[in-house]
N, C-alpha and C positions, 0 to 999 in steps of 0.2 A: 504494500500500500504506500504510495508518494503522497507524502505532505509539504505545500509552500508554507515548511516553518521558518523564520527569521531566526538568522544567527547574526550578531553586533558586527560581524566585519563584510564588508564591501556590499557590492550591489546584486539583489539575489538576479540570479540568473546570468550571472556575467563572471566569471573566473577569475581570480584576484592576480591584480598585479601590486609590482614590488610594495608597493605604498599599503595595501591590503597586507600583506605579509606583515608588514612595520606593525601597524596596526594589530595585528594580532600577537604579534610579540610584544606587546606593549603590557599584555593582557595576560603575560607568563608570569609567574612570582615566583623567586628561588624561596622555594618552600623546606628545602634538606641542603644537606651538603656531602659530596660526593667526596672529598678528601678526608672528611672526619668521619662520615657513617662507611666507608667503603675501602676506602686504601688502606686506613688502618688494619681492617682485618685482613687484604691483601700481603700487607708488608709480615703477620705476624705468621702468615703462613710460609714464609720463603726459607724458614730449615729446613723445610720440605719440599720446595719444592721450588722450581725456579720461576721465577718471575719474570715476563719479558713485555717490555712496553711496545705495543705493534703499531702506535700510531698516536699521534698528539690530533685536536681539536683546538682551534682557536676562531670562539665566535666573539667577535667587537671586546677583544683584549680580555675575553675568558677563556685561560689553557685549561685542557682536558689531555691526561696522556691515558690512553689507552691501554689497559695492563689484562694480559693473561697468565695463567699458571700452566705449569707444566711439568710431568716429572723429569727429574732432572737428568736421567739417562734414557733414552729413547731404545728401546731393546727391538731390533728389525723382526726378530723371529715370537713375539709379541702382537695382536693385533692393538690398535690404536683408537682411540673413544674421543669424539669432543661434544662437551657440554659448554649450550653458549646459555644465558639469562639475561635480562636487561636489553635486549634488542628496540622491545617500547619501555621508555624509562617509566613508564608511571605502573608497570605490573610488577610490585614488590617483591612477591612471593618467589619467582624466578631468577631476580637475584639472590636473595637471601637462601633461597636453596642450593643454587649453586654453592654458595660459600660455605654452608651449612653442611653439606656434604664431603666437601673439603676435609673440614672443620673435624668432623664426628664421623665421618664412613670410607672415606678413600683407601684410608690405609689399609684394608679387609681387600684390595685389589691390587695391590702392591704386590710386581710380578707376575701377575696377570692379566695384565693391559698397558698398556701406553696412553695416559690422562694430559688431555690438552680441557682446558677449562678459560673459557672468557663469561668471566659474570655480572660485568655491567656493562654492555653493547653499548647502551648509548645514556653518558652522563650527565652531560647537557638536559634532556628530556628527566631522567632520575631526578634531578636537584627540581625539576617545575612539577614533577608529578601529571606529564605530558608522555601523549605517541610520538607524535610528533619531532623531529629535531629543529635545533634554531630554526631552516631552512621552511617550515610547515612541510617538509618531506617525511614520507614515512618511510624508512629502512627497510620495515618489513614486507615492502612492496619495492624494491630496489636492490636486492641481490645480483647484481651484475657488474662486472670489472669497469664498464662505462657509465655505473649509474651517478646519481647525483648526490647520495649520500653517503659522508665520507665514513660512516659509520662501518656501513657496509663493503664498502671497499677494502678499508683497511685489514676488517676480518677475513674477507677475500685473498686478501694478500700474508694473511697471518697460515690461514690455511694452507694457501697453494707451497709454500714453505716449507711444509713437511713430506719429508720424504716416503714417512710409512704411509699406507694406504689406511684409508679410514672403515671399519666394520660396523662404527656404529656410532650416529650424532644424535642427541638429544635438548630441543632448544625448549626454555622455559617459557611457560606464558599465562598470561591472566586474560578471563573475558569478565569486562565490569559492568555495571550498571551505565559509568560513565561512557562506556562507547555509545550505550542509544541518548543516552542526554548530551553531550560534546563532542565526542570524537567523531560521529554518525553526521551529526548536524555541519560540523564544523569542515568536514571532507566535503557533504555537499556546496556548502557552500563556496569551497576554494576553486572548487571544478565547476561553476555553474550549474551546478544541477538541482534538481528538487529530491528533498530528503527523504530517504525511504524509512518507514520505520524497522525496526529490529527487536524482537524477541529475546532476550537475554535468558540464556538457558538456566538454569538451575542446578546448577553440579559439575563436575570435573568432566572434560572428553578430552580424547586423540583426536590430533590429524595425522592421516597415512599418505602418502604420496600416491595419486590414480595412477601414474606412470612405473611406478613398481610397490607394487602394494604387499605390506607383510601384517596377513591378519593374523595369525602365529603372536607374532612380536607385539601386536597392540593389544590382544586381548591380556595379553600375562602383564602388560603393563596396569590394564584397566583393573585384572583380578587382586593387582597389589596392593593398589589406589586404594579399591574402595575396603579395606580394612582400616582405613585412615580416615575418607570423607566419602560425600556421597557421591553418586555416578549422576550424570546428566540423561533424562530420559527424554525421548523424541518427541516433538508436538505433535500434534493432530494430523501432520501431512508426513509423520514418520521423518523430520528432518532436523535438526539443530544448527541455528544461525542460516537455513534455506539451503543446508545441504543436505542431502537421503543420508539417513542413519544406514550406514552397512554394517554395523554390528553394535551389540552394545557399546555406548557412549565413543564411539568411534565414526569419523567421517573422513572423508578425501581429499585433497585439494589437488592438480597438478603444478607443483611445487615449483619446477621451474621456470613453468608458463608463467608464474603468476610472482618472480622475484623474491622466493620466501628463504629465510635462512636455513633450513636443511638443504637446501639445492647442492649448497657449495660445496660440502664433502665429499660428495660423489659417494656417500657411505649405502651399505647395503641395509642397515636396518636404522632409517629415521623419523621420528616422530616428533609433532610439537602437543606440547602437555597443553591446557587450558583450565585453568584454576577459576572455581566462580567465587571470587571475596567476599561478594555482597551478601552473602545468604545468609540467612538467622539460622541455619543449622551447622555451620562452621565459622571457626576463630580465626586470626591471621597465622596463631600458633599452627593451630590443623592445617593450614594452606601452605606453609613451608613445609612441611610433615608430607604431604601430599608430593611435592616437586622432589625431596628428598625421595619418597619411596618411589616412586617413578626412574628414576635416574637410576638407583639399584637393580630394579626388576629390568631395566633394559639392556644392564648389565650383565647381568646374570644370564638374561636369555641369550643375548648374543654370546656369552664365551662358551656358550655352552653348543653352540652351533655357528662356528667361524665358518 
């Protein structure tokens, strides 16, 4: 269903230029800070493991350097794992799980894989509690060596780097309440168009790549999940967010039709988590909880079938 709802920046029906952009950057507020709430735990984890900055960000005299972990000896006869989070800065749970996982679980896989980890994609958006990056780009629709956002490129480039091949990536993610009040509105607005509304699911799903799809790998994710929180059930047309339900709390996308960051591993077993925060039946505690046990069980399944 399209609705001409009014969003405060530009002219509806007209695609925003630069001034439209200003304007809505006007309208960001650093609400966190990504050097206090995130590097720290970054730096505190580098006994363990190595830290490598893959990329600085400088919007209008604000530096952002780009920091992944990794273990510190890359073993070739090892298969290799990267877990990204923070790709839209305002889905919490996805970084903090990342980190959280770190933190509390990695070392149980120590020897048994090769851990590449970037847990706040994009920091700029984290600190506004935004999809968006400074640019009103989204990242997660610009996975490509030419796109626009340097977000995405950088990690582009962090991956292409590695010499092992990847068996298995897992990127973190939140669907909010705020995509159908702001982020929904605010994309149509940027592109001209009229707003459609959005259903905001209720509970945790998968996305599986349509172009190589591993229902195997999604459901041991979904069966680990939901000992944690609840599972997202299907609306009335059998879809969640307008995509056909193919399995419990699991949908499709083609990933790199559509510039999403599981593309870029070229990994055989990818999925993106979708955490629902808003829900009066889960905590923020239960929604890292949720990205941590996800990240495990995908774990698990793949080394268990390299």
């Amino acid at each position: 269903m399209k609705l001409a709802r009014f969003y405060p920046v530009g002219i509806p029906g007209q695609p925003w230029g630069e001034k439209d952009v200003e304007q809505w950057r006007g309208r960001q507020a650093r609400l966190r800070r990504y050097d206090r709430d995130i590097v720290p735990r970054i730096e505190a984890l580098c006994d363990r493991y190595e830290k490598i900055g893959y990329g600085e960000l400088d919007y209008a005299g604000e530096r952002y350097t780009l920091f992944a972990l990794r273990d510190r000896r890359f073993d070739p006869a090892l298969p290799t794992a990267l877990v990204t989070g923070g790709v839209h800065g305002y889905e919490n749970s996805g970084v903090l799980g990342a980190l959280e996982f770190l933190e509390n679980y990695a070392a149980a896989y120590a020897g048994k894989v090769n851990l590449l980890v970037a847990p706040c994609v994009s920091p700029w958006a984290y600190e506004r509690i935004s999809r968006w990056n400074y640019d009103a780009v989204d990242p997660n629709r610009n996975f490509r060596a030419d796109g626009p956002a340097r977000e995405a490129t950088a990690l582009i480039e962090l991956v292409a780097s590695v010499q092992e091949p990847f068996l298995v990536h897992i990127d973190l993610h939140e669907t909010t309440d705020s995509d159908a009040n702001e982020f929904g509105p605010a994309r149509a607005a940027r592109d001209g168009k009229d707003h459609e509304t959005e259903i905001i699911p209720d509970g945790f799903y998968l996305v599986d790549d349509s172009e190589n799809p591993q229902p195997e790998f999604q459901n041991s994710i979904i069966a680990a999940v939901e000992q944690v929180t609840h599972i997202a059930p299907a609306d009335a047309k059998g879809e969640i967010i307008g995509s056909t339900v193919v399995s419990r709390g699991v949908i499709q996308y083609p990933l790199k039709d559509l510039g999403l960051c599981p593309s870029i591993s070229g990994a055989r077993y990818t999925t993106t988590t979708e955490v629902y925060p808003d829900s009066p039946r889960t905590t923020p505690v239960e929604c890292v909880a949720a990205q941590v046990a996800a990240v495990r069980a995908a774990l698990d399944f793949a080394l268990l079938r390299p």
